[in-house]
C-alpha positions in Angstrom: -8.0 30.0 24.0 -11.9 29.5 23.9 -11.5 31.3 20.2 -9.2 28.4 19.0 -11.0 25.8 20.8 -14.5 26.9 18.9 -12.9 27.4 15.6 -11.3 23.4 16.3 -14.7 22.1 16.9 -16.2 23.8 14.0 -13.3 22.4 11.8 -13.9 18.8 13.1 -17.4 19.6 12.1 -16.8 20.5 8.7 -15.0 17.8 8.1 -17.9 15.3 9.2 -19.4 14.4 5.7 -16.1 14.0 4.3 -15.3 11.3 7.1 -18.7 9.6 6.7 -18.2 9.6 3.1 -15.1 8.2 3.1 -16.3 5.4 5.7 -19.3 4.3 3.1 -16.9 4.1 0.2 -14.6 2.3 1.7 -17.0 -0.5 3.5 -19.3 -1.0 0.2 -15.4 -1.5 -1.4 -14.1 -3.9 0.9 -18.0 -5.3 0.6 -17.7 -5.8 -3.0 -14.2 -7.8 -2.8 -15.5 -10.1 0.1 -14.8 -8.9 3.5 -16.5 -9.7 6.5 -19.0 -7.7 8.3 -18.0 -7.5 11.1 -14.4 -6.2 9.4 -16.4 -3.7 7.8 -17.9 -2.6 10.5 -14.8 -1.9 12.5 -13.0 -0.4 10.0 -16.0 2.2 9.7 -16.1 2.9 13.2 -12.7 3.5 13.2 -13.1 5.9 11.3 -15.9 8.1 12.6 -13.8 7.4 16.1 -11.2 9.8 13.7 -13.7 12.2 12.9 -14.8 12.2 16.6 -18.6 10.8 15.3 -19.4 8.2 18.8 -23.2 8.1 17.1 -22.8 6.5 13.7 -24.5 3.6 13.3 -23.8 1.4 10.6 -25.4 -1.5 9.0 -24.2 -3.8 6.4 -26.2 -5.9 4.2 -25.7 -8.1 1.4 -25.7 -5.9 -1.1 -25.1 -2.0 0.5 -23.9 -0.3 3.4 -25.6 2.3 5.5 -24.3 4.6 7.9 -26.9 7.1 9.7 -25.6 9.9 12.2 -27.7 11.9 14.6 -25.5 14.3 16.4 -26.4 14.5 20.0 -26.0 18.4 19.8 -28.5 20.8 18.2 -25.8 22.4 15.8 -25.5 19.2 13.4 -27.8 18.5 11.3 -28.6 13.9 11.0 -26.7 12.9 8.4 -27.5 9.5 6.1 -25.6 7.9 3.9 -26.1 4.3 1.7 -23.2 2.7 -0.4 -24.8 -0.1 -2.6 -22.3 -3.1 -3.6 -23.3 -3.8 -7.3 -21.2 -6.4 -8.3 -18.3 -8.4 -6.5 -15.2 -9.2 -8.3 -13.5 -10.9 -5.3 -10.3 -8.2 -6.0 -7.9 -8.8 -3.3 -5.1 -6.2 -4.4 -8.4 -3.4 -4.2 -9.3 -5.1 -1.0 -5.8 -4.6 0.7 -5.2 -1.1 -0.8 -8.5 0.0 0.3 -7.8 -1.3 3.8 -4.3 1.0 3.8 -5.5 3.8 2.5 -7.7 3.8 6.0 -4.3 3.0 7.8 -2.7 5.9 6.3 -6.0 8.0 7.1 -5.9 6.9 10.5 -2.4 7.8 11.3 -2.6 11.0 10.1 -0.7 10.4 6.5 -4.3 10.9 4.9 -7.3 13.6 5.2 -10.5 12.1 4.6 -11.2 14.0 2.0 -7.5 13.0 -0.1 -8.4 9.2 1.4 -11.8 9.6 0.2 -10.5 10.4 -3.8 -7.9 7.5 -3.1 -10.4 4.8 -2.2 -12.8 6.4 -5.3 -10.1 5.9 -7.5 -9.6 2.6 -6.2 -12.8 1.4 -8.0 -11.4 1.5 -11.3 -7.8 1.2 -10.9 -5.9 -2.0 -12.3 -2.7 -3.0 -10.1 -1.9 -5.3 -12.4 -1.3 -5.3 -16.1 -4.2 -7.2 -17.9 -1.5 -9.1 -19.7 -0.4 -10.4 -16.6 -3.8 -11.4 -14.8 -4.7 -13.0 -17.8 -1.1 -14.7 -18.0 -1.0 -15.5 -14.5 -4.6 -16.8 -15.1 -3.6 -19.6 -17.8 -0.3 -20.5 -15.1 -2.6 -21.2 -12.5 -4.5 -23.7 -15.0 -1.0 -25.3 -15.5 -0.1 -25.5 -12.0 -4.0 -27.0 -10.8 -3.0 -29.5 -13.6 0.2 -30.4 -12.2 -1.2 -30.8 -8.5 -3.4 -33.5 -9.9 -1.1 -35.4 -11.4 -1.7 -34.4 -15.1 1.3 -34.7 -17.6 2.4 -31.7 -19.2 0.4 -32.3 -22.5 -2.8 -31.8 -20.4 -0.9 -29.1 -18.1 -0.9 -26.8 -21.2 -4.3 -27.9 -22.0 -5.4 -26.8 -18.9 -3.3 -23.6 -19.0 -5.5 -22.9 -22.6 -8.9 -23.6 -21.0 -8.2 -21.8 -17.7 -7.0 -18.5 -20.0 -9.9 -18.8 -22.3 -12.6 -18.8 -19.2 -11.2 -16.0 -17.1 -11.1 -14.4 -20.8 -14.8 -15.1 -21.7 -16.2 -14.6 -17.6 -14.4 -10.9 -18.2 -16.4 -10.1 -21.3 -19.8 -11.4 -19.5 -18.6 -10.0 -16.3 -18.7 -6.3 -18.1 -21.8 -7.1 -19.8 -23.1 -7.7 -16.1 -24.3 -11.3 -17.0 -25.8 -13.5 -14.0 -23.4 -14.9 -12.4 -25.2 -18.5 -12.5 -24.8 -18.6 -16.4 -21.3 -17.5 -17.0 -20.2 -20.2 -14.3 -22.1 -22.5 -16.7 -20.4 -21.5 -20.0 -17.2 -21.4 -18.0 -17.9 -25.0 -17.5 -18.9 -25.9 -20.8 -15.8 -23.8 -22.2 -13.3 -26.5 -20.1 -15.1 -29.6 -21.5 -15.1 -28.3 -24.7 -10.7 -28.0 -24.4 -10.7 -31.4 -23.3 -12.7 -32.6 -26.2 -10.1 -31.0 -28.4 -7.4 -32.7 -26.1 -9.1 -36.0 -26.9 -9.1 -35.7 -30.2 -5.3 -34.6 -30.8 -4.7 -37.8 -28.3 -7.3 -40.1 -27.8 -4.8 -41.8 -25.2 -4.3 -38.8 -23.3 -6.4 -38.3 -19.4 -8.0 -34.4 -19.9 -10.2 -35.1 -16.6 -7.3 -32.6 -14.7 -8.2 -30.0 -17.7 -12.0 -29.6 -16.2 -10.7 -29.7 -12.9 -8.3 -26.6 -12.8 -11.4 -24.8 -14.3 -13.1 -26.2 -11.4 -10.4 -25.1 -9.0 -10.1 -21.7 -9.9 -13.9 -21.0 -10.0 -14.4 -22.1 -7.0 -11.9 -19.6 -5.8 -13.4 -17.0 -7.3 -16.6 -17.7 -5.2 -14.8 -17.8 -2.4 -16.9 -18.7 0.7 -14.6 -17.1 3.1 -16.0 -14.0 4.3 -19.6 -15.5 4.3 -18.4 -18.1 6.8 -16.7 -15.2 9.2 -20.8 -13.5 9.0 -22.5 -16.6 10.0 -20.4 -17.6 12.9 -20.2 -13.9 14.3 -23.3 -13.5 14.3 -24.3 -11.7 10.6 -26.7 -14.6 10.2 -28.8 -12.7 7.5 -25.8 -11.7 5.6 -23.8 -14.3 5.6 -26.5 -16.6 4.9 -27.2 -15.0 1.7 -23.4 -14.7 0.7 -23.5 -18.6 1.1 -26.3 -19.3 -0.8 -24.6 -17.0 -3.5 -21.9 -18.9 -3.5 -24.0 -22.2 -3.4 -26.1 -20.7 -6.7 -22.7 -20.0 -8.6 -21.4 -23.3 -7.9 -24.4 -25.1 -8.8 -24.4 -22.7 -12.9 -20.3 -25.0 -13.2 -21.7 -28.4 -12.4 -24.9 -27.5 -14.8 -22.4 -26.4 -17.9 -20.3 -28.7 -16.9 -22.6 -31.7 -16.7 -24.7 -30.4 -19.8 -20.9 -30.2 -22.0 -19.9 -33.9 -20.7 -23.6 -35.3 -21.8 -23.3 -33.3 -24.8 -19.8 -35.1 -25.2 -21.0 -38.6 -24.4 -24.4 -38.0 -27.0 -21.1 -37.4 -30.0 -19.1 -40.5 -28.9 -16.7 -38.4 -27.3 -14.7 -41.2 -25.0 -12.0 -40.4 -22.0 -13.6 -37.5 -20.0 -15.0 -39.7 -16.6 -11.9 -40.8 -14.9 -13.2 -42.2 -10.9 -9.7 -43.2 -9.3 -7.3 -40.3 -8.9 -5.6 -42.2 -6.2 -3.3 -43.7 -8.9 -1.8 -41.3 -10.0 2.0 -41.1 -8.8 4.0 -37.5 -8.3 6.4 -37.0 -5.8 5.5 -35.0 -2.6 7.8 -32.1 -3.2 6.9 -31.5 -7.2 3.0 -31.2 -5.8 4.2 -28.6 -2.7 6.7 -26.6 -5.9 3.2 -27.1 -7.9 0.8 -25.6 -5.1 3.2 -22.8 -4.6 2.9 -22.0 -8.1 -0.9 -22.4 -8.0 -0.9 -19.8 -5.8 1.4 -17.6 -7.0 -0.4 -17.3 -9.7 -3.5 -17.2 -8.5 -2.3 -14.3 -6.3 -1.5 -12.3 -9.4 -4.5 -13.1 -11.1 -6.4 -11.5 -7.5 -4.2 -8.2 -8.4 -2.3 -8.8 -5.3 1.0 -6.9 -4.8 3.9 -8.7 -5.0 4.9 -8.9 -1.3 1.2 -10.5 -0.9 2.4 -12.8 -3.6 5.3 -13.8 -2.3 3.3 -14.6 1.3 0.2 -16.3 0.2 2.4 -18.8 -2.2 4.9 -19.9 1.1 2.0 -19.9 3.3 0.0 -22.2 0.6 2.8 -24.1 0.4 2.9 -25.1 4.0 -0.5 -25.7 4.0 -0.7 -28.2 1.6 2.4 -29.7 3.0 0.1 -30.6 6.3 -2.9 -31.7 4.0 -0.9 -34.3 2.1 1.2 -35.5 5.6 -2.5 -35.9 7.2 -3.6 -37.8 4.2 -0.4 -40.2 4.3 -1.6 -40.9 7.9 -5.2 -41.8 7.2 -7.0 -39.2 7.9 -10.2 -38.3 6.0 -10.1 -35.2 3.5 -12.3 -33.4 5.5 -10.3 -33.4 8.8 -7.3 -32.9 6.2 -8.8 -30.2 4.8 -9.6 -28.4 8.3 -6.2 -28.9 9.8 -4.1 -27.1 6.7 -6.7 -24.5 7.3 -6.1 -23.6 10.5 -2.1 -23.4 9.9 -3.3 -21.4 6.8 -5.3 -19.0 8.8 -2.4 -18.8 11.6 0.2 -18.1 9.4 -1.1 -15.8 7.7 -2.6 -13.9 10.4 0.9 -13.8 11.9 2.5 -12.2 9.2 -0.4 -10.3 7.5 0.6 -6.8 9.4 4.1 -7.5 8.2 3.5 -7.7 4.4 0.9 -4.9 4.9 -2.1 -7.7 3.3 -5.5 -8.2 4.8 -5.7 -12.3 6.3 -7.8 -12.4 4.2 -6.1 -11.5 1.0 -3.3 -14.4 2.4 -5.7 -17.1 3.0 -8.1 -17.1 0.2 -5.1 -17.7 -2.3 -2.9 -20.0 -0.1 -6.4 -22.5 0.6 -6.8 -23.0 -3.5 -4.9 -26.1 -3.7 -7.1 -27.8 -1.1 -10.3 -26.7 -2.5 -12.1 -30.0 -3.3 -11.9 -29.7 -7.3 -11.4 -33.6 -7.5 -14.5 -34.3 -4.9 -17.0 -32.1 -7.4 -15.7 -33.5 -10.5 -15.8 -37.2 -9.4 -19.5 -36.1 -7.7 -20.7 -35.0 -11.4 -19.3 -37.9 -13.2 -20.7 -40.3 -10.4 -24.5 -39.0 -11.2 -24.0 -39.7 -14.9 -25.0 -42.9 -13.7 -25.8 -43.4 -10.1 -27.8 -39.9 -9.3 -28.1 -40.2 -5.5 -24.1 -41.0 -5.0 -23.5 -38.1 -7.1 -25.2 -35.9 -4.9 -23.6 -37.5 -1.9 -20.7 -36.5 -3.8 -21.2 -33.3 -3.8 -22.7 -32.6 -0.3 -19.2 -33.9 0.6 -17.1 -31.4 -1.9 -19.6 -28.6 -0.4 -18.9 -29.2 3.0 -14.9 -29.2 2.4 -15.7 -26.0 0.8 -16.7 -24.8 4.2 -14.8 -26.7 6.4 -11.6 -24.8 4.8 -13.4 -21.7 5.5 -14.5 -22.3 8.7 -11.2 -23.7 9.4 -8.9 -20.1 8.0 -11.7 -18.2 9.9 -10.8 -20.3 13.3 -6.5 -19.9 12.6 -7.1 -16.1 12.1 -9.3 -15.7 15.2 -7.2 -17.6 17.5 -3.7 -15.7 17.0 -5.9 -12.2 17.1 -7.4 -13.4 20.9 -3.9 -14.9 22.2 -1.8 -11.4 21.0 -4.6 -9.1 21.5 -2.5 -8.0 24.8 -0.3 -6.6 22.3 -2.1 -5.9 19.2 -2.0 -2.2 17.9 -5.3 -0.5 15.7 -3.0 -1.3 12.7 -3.2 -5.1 13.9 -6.3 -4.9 14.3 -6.9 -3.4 9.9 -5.1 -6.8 9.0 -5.9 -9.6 11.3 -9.9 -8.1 12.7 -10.6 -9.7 16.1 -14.3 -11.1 15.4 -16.6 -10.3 18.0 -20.5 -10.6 18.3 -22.4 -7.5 15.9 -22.3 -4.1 17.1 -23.9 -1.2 15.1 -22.0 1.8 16.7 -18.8 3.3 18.0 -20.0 3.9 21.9 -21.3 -0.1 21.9 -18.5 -1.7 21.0 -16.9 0.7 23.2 -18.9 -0.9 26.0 -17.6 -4.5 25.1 -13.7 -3.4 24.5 -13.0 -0.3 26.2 -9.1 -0.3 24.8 -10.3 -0.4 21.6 -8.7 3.0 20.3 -7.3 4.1 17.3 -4.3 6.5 17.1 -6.1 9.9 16.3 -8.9 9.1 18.6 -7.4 11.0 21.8 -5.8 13.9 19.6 -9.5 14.9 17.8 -11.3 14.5 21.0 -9.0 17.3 22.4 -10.6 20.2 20.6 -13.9 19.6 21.6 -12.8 18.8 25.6 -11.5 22.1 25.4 -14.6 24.1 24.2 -16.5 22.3 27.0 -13.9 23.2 29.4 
């Protein structure tokens, strides 16, 4: 009995780096494609509660992840390991495969050493065709189009600009190009298509071309996960994510706003259009058209279908609540932050059935309320009158974060009223946000049921051998 019980403990040992490796590549993954922190952090201790490691202490930064162990025997040697996050590509299908590959390693399906080459091949795999992100890129154009009322002339135009910029940001994206100036030419590129528009119809409204481009940038900078660090207490990290964000968004208004000037300099007329208020489509063809927005959207993420399928109802219903607030008078921003929160409880609520991270849900079913219109009206606005422009887009900014905020809030709410019944599974799709811990027996001491479903079977071993 002792025999077995030693050669279990020395197994479990073994097995150690393997764990801890597969813990760093995993968090500087889910890093990379723009989880939260603190859902980093949990997933990792989960983990190392797997490999029976209580003294891991992790840290995660903006741009890597460190995990240092020293063993509180004298057999086991400390053990370091940093995962550095070199680029982000905002990759939600990599971001929910990563996440169950750890589900399948923490049930048992999974060793950490076959989860480990499953998470590394993760980093390169597509799980979509290129022909259909790119497709699916150009739809979402169309759709964003429709949403804002733009005939299908302009639809297409938008489809052709929207296909052309995820084509070119690719290219720079490879060739590791700040992110600052590839926003820019991505700008530029979406004036430049409604110039064309312009001059195939000089009658024709192309301001809904440059704000589809608008829309699905700012989704690609998604602010999400840098709103879930500030308000849990990552202040450091999601501060800088923010700022990021804010750096990324401010390269689009400077191409954009450099292409327009450009424009105006060649007696280009038709781009600044002010009153979108005017423009007439019936409720149900904008809900079809944000359904389709994010559809798309979802494919052009690499989501898998089932997350498709879910983000694109759940988008759907939120719009629906941002356009009945609007009917009754209520201001875009408190709008915007209603449809959030039924975006974030929704799709907490049926994130563990689909198998998606919240997150995945949310950050595709928010992109019809992201305030494209606000920041377009903002740039056009300081053509002229410089100070209401940047009113303008303090105001399109702070939507921005109130929708967030607001998807950060619904998710957090339907994780503290089931937690009761939540499982660890749960708990890998909808995280329950809590103040920053840095290792397994302290947030052990704030959540004692905390427990994943290997945890009691690997302590065993080791119980034994002190027995």
């Amino acid at each position: 009995m002792e025999q077995a019980a030693s050669d279990a403990v020395r197994a479990l040992r073994l097995s150690r780096p393997d764990a801890l490796d597969l813990a760093a590549e995993a968090a500087s993954l889910l890093l990379s494609n723009g989880a939260a922190a603190a859902e980093i952090v949990d997933i990792v201790m989960d983990i190392c509660r797997a490999a029976g490691l209580p003294d891991v202490n992790v840290v995660v930064t903006y741009d890597q992840v460190t995990l240092a162990l020293q063993p509180d025997d004298s057999e086991s040697e400390p053990y370091m390991r940093v995962a550095a996050v070199r680029s982000r590509s905002y990759n939600f299908g990599r971001y929910a495969a990563t996440v169950e590959v750890v589900r399948r390693h923490l049930t048992g399906e999974l060793t950490a050493r076959s989860a480990l080459d499953e998470v590394r091949r993760l980093r390169s795999a597509r799980l979509q065709p290129v022909w259909l992100t790119r497709l699916a890129a150009g739809v979402t154009g169309l759709a964003a189009g429709i949403v804002f009322g733009a005939s299908w002339t302009v639809a297409l135009l938008a489809l052709v600009a929207v296909l052309f910029s995820d084509w070119l940001g690719g290219i720079l994206a490879g060739r590791r190009w700040p992110g600052f100036f590839i926003q820019a030419l991505v700008g530029a590129l979406a004036v430049g298509v409604a110039v064309v528009g312009l001059r195939i119809d000089p009658e024709v409204d192309v301001s809904a071309v440059i704000i589809a481009v608008i829309i699905v940038a700012l989704a690609g900078m998604t602010v999400t996960g840098a709103v879930q660090d500030a308000i849990t207490g990552w202040y450091l990290t999601g501060s800088v994510r923010v700022f990021e964000s804010l750096i990324k968004s401010l390269g689009l208004v400077v191409g954009i706003k450099a292409a327009v000037m450009v424009a105006d300099r060649l007696g280009v007329e038709g781009i600044v259009v002010y009153d979108f208020s005017t423009r007439a489509v019936r409720p149900v063809d904008m809900i079809v058209a944000a359904g389709v927005l994010v559809l798309a959207f979802g494919l052009t993420t690499q989501l898998p279908w089932r997350g498709v399928l879910a983000s694109a109802v759940i988008g759907m219903a939120g719009y629906a609540v941002y356009a009945a607030m609007l009917t009754g008078q209520a201001g875009p921003v408190w709008s915007a932050a209603v449809a959030a929160v039924v975006v974030g409880v929704t799709a907490a609520l049926v994130a563990r059935r689909v198998r998606i991270p919240v997150s995945g849900l949310t950050n595709s079913a928010v992109l019809p309320l992201l305030p494209g219109v606000a920041l377009f009206e903002a740039l056009m606005e300081s053509t002229d009158y410089l100070f209401a422009g940047l009113d303008g887009l303090a105001t399109a900014f702070s939507v921005a974060l109130t929708l967030a905020t607001g998807m950060t809030l619904g998710g957090h709410l339907v994780a503290v009223v089931t937690r009761p019944w939540r499982s660890s599974a749960d708990r890998l799709y909808v995280p329950y946000f809590s103040e920053p811990v840095a290792t397994l027996r302290e947030r052990d001491a704030l959540d004692p049921a905390i427990e994943t479903p290997r945890a009691r079977a690997d302590e065993e071993p080791a119980k034994e051998a002190r027995r």
